[in-house]
C-alpha positions as CSV (number, residue, x, y, z in Angstrom):
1,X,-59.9,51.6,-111.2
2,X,-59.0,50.6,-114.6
3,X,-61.0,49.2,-117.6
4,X,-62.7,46.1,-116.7
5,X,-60.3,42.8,-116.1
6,X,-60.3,40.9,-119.9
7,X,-62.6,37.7,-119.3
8,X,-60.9,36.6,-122.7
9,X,-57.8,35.5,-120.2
10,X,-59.9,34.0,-117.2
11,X,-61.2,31.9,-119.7
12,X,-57.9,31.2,-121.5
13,X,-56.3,30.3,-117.7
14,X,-59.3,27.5,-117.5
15,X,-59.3,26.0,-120.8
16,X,-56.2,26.4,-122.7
17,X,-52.8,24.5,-122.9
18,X,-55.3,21.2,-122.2
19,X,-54.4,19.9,-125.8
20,X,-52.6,16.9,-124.6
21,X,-55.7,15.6,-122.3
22,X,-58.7,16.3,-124.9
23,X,-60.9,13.8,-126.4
24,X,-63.4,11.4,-124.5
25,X,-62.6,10.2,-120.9
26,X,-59.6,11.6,-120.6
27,X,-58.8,13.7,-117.3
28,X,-58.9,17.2,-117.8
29,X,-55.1,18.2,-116.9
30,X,-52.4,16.8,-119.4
31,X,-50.4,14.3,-117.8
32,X,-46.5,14.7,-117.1
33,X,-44.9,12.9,-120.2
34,X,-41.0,12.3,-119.1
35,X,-39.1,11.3,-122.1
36,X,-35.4,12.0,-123.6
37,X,-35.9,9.2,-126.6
38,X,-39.1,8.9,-128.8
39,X,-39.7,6.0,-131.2
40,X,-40.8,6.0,-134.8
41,X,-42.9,3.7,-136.8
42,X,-40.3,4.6,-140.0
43,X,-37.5,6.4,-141.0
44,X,-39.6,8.4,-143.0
45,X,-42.2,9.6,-140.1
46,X,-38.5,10.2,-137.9
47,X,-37.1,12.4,-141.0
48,X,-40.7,14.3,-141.1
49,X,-40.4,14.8,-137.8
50,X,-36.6,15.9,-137.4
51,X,-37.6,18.8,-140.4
52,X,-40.5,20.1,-138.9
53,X,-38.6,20.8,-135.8
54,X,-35.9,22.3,-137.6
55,X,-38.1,24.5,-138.8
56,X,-40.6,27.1,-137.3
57,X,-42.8,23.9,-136.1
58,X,-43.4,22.4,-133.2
59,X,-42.6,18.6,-133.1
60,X,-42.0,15.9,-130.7
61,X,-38.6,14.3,-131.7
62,X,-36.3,14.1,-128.7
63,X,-36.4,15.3,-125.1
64,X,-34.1,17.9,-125.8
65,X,-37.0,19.7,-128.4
66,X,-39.7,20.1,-125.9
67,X,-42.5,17.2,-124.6
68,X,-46.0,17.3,-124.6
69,X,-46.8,18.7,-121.3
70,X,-44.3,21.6,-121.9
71,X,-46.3,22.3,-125.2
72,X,-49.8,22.4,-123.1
73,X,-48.1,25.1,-121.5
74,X,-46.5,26.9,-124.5
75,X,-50.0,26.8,-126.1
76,X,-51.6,28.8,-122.5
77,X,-48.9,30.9,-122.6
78,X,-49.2,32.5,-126.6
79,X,-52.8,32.5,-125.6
80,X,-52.4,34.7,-122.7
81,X,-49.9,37.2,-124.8
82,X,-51.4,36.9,-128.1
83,X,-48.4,35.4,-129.5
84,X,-47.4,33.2,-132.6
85,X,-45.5,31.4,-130.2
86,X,-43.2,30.6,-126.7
87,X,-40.4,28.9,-125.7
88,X,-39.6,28.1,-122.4
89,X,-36.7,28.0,-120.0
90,X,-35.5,26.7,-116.5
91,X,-35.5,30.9,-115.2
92,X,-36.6,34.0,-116.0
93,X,-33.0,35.5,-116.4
94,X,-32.4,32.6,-118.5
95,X,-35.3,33.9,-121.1
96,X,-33.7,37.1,-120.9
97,X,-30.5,35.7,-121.8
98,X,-31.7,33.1,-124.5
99,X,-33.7,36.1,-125.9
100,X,-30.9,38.5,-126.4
101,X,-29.1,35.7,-127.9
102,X,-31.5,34.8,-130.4
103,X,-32.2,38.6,-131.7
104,X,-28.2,39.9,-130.6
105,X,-25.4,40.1,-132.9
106,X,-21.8,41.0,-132.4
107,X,-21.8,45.0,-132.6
108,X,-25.2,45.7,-131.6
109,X,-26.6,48.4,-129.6
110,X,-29.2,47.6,-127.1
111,X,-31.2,50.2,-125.0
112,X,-32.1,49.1,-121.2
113,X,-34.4,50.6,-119.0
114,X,-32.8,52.4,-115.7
115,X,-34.8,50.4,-113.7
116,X,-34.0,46.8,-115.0
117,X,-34.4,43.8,-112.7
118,X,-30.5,43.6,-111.3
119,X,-29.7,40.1,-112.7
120,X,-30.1,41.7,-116.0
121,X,-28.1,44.6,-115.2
122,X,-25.1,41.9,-113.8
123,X,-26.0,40.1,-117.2
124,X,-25.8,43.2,-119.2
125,X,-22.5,43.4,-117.8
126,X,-20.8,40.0,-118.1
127,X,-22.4,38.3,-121.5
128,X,-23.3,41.1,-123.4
129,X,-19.9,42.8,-122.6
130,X,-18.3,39.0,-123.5
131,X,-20.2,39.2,-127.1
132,X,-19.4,42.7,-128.0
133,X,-23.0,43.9,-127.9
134,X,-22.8,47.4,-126.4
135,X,-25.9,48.7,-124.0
136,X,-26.5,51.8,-122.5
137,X,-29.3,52.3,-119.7
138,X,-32.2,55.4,-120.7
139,X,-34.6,56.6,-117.9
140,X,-37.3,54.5,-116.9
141,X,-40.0,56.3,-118.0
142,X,-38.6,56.8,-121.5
143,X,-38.5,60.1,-121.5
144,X,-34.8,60.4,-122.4
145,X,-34.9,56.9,-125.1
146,X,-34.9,58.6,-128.4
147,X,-31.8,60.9,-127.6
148,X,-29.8,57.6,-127.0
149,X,-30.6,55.7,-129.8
150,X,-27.2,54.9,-132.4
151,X,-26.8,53.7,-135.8
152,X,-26.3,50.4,-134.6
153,X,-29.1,50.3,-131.9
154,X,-31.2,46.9,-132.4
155,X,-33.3,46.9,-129.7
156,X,-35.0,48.2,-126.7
157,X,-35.4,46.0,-123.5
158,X,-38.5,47.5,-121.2
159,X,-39.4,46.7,-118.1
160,X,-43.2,47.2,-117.1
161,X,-43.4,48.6,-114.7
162,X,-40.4,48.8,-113.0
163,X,-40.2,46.0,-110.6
164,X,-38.7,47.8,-107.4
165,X,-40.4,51.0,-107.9
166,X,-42.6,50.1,-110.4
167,X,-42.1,53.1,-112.9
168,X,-44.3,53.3,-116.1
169,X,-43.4,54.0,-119.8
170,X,-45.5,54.5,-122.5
171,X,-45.3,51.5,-124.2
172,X,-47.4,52.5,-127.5
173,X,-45.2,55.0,-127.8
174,X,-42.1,53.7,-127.6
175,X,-43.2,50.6,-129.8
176,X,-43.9,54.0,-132.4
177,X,-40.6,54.8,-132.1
178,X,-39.0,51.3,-132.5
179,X,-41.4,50.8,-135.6
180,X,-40.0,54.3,-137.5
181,X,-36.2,53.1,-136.6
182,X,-36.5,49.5,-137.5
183,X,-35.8,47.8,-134.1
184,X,-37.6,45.4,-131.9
185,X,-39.3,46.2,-128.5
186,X,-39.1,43.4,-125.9
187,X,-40.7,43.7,-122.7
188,X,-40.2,41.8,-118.9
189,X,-44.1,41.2,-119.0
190,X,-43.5,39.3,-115.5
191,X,-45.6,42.4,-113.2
192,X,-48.6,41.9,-115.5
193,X,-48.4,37.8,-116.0
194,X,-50.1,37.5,-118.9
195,X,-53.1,39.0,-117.2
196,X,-53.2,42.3,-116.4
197,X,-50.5,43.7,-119.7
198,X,-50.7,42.9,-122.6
199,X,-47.2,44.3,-124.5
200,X,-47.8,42.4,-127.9
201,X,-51.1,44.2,-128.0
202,X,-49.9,47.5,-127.2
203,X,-47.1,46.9,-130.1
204,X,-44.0,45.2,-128.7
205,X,-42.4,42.4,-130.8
206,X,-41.5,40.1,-127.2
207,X,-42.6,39.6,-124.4
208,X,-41.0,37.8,-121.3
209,X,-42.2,36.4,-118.0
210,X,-40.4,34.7,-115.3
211,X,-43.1,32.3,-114.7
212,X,-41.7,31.4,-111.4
213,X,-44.1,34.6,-109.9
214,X,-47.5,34.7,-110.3
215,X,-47.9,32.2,-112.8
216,X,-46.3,29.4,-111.4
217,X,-48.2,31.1,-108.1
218,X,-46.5,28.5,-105.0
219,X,-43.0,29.7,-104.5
220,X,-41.9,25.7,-105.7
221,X,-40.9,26.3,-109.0
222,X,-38.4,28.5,-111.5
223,X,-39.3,29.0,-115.3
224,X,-39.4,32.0,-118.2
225,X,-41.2,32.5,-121.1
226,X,-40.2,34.2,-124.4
227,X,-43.0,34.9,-126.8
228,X,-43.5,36.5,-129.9
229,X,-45.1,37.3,-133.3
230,X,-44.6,35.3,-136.2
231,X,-42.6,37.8,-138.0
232,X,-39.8,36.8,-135.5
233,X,-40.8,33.4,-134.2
234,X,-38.6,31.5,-136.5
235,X,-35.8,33.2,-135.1
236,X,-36.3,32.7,-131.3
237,X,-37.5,29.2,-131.9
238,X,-34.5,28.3,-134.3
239,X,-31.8,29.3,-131.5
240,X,-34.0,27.7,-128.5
241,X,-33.5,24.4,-130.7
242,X,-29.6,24.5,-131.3
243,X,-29.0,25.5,-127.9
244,X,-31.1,22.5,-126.4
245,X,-33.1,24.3,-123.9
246,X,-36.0,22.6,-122.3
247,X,-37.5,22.8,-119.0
248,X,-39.0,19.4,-117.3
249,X,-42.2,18.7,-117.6
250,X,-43.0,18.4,-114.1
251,X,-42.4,21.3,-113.9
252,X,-44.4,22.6,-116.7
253,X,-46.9,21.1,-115.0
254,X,-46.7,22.7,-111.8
255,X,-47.0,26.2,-113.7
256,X,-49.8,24.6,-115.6
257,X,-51.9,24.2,-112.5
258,X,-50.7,27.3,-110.7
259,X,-52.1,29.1,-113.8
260,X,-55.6,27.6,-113.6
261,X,-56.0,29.9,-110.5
262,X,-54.3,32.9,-111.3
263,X,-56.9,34.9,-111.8
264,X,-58.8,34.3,-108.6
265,X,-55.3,34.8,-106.8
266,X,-54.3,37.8,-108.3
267,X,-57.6,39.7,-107.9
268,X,-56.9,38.6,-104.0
269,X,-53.4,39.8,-104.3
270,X,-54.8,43.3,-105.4
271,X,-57.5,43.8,-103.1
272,X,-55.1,42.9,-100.0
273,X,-52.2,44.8,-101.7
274,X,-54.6,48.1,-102.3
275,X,-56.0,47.9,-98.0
276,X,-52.0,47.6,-96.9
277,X,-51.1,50.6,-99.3
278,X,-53.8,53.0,-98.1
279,X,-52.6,52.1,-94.9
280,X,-49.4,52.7,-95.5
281,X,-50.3,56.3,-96.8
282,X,-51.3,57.3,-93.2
283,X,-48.3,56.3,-91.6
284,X,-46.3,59.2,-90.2
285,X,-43.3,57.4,-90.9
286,X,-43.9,56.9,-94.4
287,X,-42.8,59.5,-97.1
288,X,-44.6,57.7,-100.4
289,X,-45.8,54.6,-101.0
290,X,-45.3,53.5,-104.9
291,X,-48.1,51.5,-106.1
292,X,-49.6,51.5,-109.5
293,X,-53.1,51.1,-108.2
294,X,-53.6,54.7,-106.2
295,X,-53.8,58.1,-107.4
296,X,-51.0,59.7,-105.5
297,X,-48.7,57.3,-108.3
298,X,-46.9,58.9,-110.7
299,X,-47.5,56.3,-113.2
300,X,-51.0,55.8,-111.8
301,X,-52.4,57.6,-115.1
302,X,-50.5,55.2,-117.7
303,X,-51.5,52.1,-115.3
304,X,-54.6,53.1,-116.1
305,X,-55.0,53.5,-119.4
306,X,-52.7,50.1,-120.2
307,X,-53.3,47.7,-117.1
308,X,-56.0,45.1,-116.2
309,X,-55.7,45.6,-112.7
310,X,-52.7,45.4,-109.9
311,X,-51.1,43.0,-108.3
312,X,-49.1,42.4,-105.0
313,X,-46.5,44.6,-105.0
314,X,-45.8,47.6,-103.4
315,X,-42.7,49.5,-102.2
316,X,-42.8,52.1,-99.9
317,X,-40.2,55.0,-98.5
318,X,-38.8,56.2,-94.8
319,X,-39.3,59.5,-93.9
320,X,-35.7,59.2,-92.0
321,X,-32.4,58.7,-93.4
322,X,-31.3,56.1,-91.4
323,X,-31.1,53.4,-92.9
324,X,-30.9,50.9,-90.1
325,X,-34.2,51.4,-89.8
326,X,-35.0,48.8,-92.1
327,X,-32.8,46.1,-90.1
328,X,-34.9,46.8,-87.1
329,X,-38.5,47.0,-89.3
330,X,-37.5,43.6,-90.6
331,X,-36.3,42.3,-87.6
332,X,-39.6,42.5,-86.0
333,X,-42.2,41.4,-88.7
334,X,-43.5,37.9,-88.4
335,X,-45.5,37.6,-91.4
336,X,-43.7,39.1,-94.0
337,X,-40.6,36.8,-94.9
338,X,-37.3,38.3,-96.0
339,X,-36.1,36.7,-99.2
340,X,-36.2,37.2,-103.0
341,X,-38.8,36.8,-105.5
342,X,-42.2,37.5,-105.4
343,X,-45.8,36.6,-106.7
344,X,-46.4,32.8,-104.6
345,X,-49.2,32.9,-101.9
346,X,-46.5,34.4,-98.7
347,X,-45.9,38.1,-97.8
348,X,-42.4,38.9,-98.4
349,X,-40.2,41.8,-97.9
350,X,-37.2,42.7,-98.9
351,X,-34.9,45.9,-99.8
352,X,-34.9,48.2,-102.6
353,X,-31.4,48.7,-103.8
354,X,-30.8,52.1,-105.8
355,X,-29.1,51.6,-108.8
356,X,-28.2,53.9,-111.4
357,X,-28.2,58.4,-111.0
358,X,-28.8,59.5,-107.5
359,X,-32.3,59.8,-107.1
360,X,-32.6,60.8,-103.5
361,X,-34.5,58.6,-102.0
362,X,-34.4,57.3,-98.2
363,X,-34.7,54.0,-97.3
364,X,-37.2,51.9,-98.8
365,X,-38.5,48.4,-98.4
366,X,-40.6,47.0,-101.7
367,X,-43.6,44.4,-100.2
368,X,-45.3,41.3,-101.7
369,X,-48.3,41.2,-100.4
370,X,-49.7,37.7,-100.3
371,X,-53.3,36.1,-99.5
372,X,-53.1,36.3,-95.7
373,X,-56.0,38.3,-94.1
374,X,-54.6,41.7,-94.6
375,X,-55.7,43.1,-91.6
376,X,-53.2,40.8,-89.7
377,X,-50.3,41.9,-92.2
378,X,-51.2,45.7,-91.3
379,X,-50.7,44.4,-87.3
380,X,-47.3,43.1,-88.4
381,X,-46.4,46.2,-90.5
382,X,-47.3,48.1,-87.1
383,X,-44.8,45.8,-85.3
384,X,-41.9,47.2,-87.6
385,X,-43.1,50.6,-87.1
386,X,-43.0,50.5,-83.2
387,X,-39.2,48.6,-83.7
388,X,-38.0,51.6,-86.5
């Protein structure tokens, strides 16, 4: 197992982003403030207010610029990653895409990992191609990143770990690397949550979650995050404000309370996720199964050293080539849905899609293991097995 889990964050998930509901008798959530129009007692308190949000502050001026439920959750949020500060957005790919907007310029060079999350590799393709801003994709384990980079490279976009086959990098490394060449390091922090990685601290200048997963935790809501340090802040937060972006504060609020529990739901998510991987190791019909969390990983040693702990997810390969075998595993599990996303309270299943250089692999299937007893998901994963 790795270091111990950091109580600094359980205790962050319980009392932070509560700023709108302190003081005495007041309940201990912040309440859902809708608004699009907010009143002034002057011009001059209305002018103060519109500069301060035209600036690197934070301040309630118009719906458009954020309300005060939506800040309770900013303020959780930079707690969680160490950051100056976050927006927020109605998705995770919408983060991605506000991000590379903010920090992107006409003729740039951006570096993606190999094993990107495929709405960013279709995004890569369509609005980065649209503004000029070249890309190229290195190998997901960085081994091949510093070869690649160009004159004009501005950035490097990690994902940790890889989200289908959950690959590792060395992130203190790279953020070396990124340092001596004067670019910025953002990472998809979505695996780790805020809880179990912590990119800022390991030396990346943004971090991005899609809150929708484990934060948010009940498969009822969609919303990113884009943090940062204050070197860059004003930057993200200055774009975020001429674009308009918000997100509702219902829910922001619905994140807000899936967040209180994260903790106690993702240590449940690990446990059940580590029993359904061992058991998935003594399958004959299984030829790996990639999980941070065991040994046999091959990123087990940098999970490790970096990580806080595991989470739900797991992806694991046929021994056969056929892949219709995972039409007829699917076809008989009860338990495990078949849909996209991961990180609420269901099992889910769906199929890992090989993009990118031949890597031989047969089929595989990636799991989200939820909080059902895990010894009837294992009687369900035998059901597939028998149908394969």
């Amino acid at each position: 197992m790795p270091h111990s889990k950091d109580p600094r964050a359980h205790t962050a998930l319980s009392q932070r982003g509560r700023s709108a509901s302190s003081g005495p008798g007041l309940a201990v959530n912040p309440p859902v403030v809708r608004l699009s129009t907010v009143v002034f007692d002057s011009l001059e308190s209305l002018r103060e207010a519109e500069v301060r949000t035209a600036g690197p502050e934070r301040s309630l001026t118009y719906g458009a610029n954020g309300n005060p439920t939506a800040f309770a959750l900013q303020d959780l949020i930079s707690e969680l990653e160490g950051a100056h500060g976050t927006c927020l957005y109605p998705t995770g790919l919408a983060a991605v895409a506000q991000m590379f907007q903010s920090f992107l310029r006409p003729g740039d060079h951006v570096l993606l990992t190999e094993s990107v999350y495929g709405p960013v590799r279709r995004l890569a393709n369509t609005m980065l191609k649209a503004f000029d801003i070249q890309f190229d994709f290195y190998a997901a384990d960085g081994s091949d990143v510093e070869s690649m980079i160009k004159t004009n490279t501005r950035m490097i976009y990690a994902e940790v770990p890889g989200s289908l086959t959950f690959e590792m990098c060395d992130l203190p490394a790279l953020a070396q690397l990124c340092k001596a060449k004067s670019m910025l390091l953002a990472v998809d922090n979505s695996w780790g949550s805020g809880v179990l990685y912590k990119p800022l601290e390991l030396g990346a200048d943004i971090s991005l979650m899609a809150l929708t997963k484990y934060m948010a935790g009940h498969s009822d809501v969609m919303m990113g995050s884009v943090s940062t340090l204050q070197t860059h802040w004003h930057t993200l937060k200055t774009m975020n404000t001429a674009v308009g972006n918000t997100v509702s504060p219902d829910d922001a609020y619905l994140v807000l309370r899936g967040a209180r529990s994260l903790a106690a739901r993702m240590a449940m998510h690990e446990r059940h996720a580590m029993q359904v991987a061992q058991w998935l190791q003594d399958q004959p019909e299984v030829a790996r199964v990639l999980y941070p969390a065991l040994p046999s990983d091959p990123g087990h040693a940098l999970w490790k050293r970096d990580f806080h702990g595991c989470n739900g997810l797991l992806s694991f390969e046929f021994k056969t080539a056929d892949r219709q075998v995972l039409d007829r595993f699917t076809g008989a599990l009860t338990l495990f849905g078949i849909g996209y996303s991961w990180g609420g309270f269901e099992s889910l299943v769906t199929e890992v899609e090989q993009h990118g250089p031949d890597r031989g692999m047969g089929p595989m299937l990636r799991l989200q293991v939820g909080l059902e007893s895990p010894d009837d998901l294992i009687a369900d994963l035998q059901n597939g097995f028998a149908a394969g």
